[in-house]
Phi, psi and omega in degrees: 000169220198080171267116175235149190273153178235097222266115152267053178324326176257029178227344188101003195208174203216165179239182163201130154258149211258154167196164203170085163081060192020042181217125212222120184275161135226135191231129191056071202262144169302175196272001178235073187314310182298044129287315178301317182286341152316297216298314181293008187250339193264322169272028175041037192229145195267113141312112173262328184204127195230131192223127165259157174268325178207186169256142207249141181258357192245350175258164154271161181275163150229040205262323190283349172289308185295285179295004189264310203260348184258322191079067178256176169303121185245104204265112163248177192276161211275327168332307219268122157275124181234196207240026184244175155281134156197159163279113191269129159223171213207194187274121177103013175272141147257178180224108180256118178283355185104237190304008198174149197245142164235125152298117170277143138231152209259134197216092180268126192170271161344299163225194170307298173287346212269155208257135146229165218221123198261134198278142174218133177270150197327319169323312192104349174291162152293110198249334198199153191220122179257123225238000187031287185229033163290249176283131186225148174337094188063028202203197170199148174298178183264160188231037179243016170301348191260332202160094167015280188307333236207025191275310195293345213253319182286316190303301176308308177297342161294323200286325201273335198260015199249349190252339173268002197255322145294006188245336169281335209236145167304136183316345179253028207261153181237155188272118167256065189275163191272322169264168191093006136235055154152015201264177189258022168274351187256117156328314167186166213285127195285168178266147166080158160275294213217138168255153161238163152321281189333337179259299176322318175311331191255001179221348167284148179281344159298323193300301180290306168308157168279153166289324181289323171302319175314295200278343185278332182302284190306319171301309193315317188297308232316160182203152178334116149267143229293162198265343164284353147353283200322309189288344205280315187302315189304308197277319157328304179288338173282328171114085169330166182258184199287134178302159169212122166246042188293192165269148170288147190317105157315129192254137173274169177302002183244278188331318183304309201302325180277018123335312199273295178332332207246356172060009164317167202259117191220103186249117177287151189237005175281155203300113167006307192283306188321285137008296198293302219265001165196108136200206200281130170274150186126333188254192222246108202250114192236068168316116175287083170233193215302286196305344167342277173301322191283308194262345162268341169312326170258345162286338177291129159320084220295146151104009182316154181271144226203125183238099197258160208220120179195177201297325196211173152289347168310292197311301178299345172231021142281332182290339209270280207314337202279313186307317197285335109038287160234058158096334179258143230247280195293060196259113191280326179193202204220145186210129152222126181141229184286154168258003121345294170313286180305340165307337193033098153098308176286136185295127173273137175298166149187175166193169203267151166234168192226173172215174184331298201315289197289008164285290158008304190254005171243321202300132174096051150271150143343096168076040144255165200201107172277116215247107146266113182264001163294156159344137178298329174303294209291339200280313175305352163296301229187111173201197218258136173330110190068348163326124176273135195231113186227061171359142158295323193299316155298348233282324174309305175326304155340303210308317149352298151310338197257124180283169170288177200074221181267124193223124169270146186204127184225183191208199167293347208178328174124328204302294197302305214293348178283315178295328199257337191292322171277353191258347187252336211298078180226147176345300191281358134255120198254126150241158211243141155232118175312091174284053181197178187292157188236014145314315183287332154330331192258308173309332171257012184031058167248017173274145170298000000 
């Protein structure tokens, strides 16, 4: 058998495909499929079956699209009410693929239902276990996406199912999770590309812990998640509509500008230092890298009409491909090239960036203002002496708070503190953006 990972770098979480003797499983597959149907048409293998591990809070599926388009069985757990056809199965059903098998086990913690599906090679051994947001490399998923009320009761059933999952299964079963690199579906941050039982024993924390150590730990880390969550479990379960990665319409410069006027969402996508030194003022600056998708996802106005700006058309429709990804949709137009050009004529906007050493050589001057827009968990490890500490997830909500005059404004790395640099950005502000690591924050003794 032949398990390949299909990597969402920018959400954090993998999908796979399972093939054997041209006949191919895929589990938990994203919403822009053709990337699945490359890869089984390059390995000659017919999709038979599409398996979910849960209805996912932090992506749209792309598993009912996939099997509407291949005809393959398409298996949700018997639990989940959605608006579709599928083969509902529950624990101890199987699933036969021909060369090859998945056992259910109903493993609850993530959500209510959720499933995970054990690989059996013709022999009938276990070779791999797909654990979606359950046992994840050195972690567990977080178990507060359904609901408050229903986080301490889930939590305790993560603790169970992930200790049942070692006690059914052999040290040499590999960990297949859907989650756990880099998405805000992991409970806390996972170890590794890859896992066994035998290694989950010694690092997961259901596996080490006692449960009440277990269930006290993991609540106590949870920490914010993107706010488009919300929308995801609803629109999963009703049945995505079909993707569209076309190019979004092209706008010309007077159209882009009344756009901006208008106060619409015209998100530029070009790298952060560029962004800083030219653009259209008014619009919103979201560097298309690994974190792209996670942080305008929480910030966007959900069903907004959305116009991106970006260096080439490649760049716009990949941020298109990223977007659709968790549902948006709604992309009205398009700008692509030099951005002089799209000003056509109008004075371009900028501010300045900087990193620690030069915060350093000003900070504790009169009517400066160090802006941290990390996570609240980050700032109380460790922040810089008089910092105003405002999420980025908050900072719109917000924006009132922040004072006028001179704003140094940082993050973890530069990325968030890029975002928030544009957002902030006014007649009534000279903003500065740290464009550096915040490690270096310590090295220049400006941490409390």
């Amino acid at each position: 058998m032949d398990v390949t990972i299909i990597d969402t770098s920018g959400l954090g979480d993998r999908s796979y495909l399972v093939c054997e003797d041209n006949v191919a499983a895929v589990i938990d597959p994203q919403r822009d499929i053709d990337r699945v149907l490359e890869l089984a048409a390059d390995r000659g293998a017919t999709i038979t079956h599409v398996l979910e591990t849960h209805i996912h809070n932090d992506y749209i599926t792309g598993g009912l699209e996939l099997a509407r388009t291949v005809d393959a069985e398409y298996v949700v757990a018997a639990g989940d009410d959605v608006g579709y056809d599928r083969r509902a199965v529950g624990d101890g059903d199987v699933i036969d693929v021909g060369p090859f098998r998945f056992s259910v086990m109903h493993t609850p913690g993530h959500t209510h239902h959720h499933v995970s599906y054990v690989l059996h090679d013709a022999a009938g051994k276990a070779a791999g276990v797909f654990t979606g947001g359950s046992m994840l490399h050195g972690t567990t998923g977080r178990t507060d996406l359904i609901g408050a009320e229903y986080t301490k009761e889930l939590t305790h059933a993560q603790f169970h199912s992930v200790r049942r999952l070692a006690a059914e299964l052999t040290d040499d079963v590999q960990i297949y999770p859907t989650h756990g690199f880099g998405s805000f579906c992991s409970a806390s941050p996972a170890s590794g590309d890859s896992s066994t039982i035998a290694q989950e024993r010694t690092t997961n924390p259901a596996l080490t812990n006692d449960e009440q150590t277990y269930v006290d730990q993991l609540i106590a880390g949870l920490s914010d998640y993107p706010a488009y969550y919300a929308h995801m479990g609803v629109i999963n379960a009703d049945g995505p509509a079909p993707v569209d990665l076309s190019l979004p319409e092209p706008v010309d410069a007077a159209e882009l500008r009344r756009r901006i006027d208008a106060g619409e969402w015209v998100v530029d996508l070009r790298s952060r230092t560029a962004f800083a030194a030219r653009h259209l003022s008014g619009t919103m600056g979201f560097e298309l890298s690994t974190q792209f998708v996670t942080y305008l996802g929480w910030l966007y106005a959900w069903g907004a009409p959305l116009t991106l700006v970006g260096d080439d058309v490649d760049q716009i429709l990949k941020a298109r491909r990223e977007l659709s990804r968790i549902g948006v949709d709604n992309i009205t137009g398009s700008a692509a090239g030099d951005i002089a050009a799209l000003a056509d004529g109008e004075s371009l906007a900028g501010y300045r960036v900087a990193d620690f050493a030069d915060l350093a050589k000003i900070h504790g001057v009169e009517d400066l203002t160090v802006l941290d827009v990390r996570q609240r968990h980050e700032y109380d490890d460790s922040h810089i002496a008089g910092a105003v500490n405002i999420p980025l997830h908050e900072l719109i909500a917000r924006l009132d708070h922040v004072p006028r005059g001179q704003v140094w404004v940082h993050c973890g790395s530069g990325y968030r503190a890029s975002i928030a640099a544009s957002l902030i950005d006014s007649p009534e502000r000279s903003v500065v953006l740290v464009d550096d690591e915040f490690g270096n924050a310590a090295a220049h003794d400006l941490t409390a």
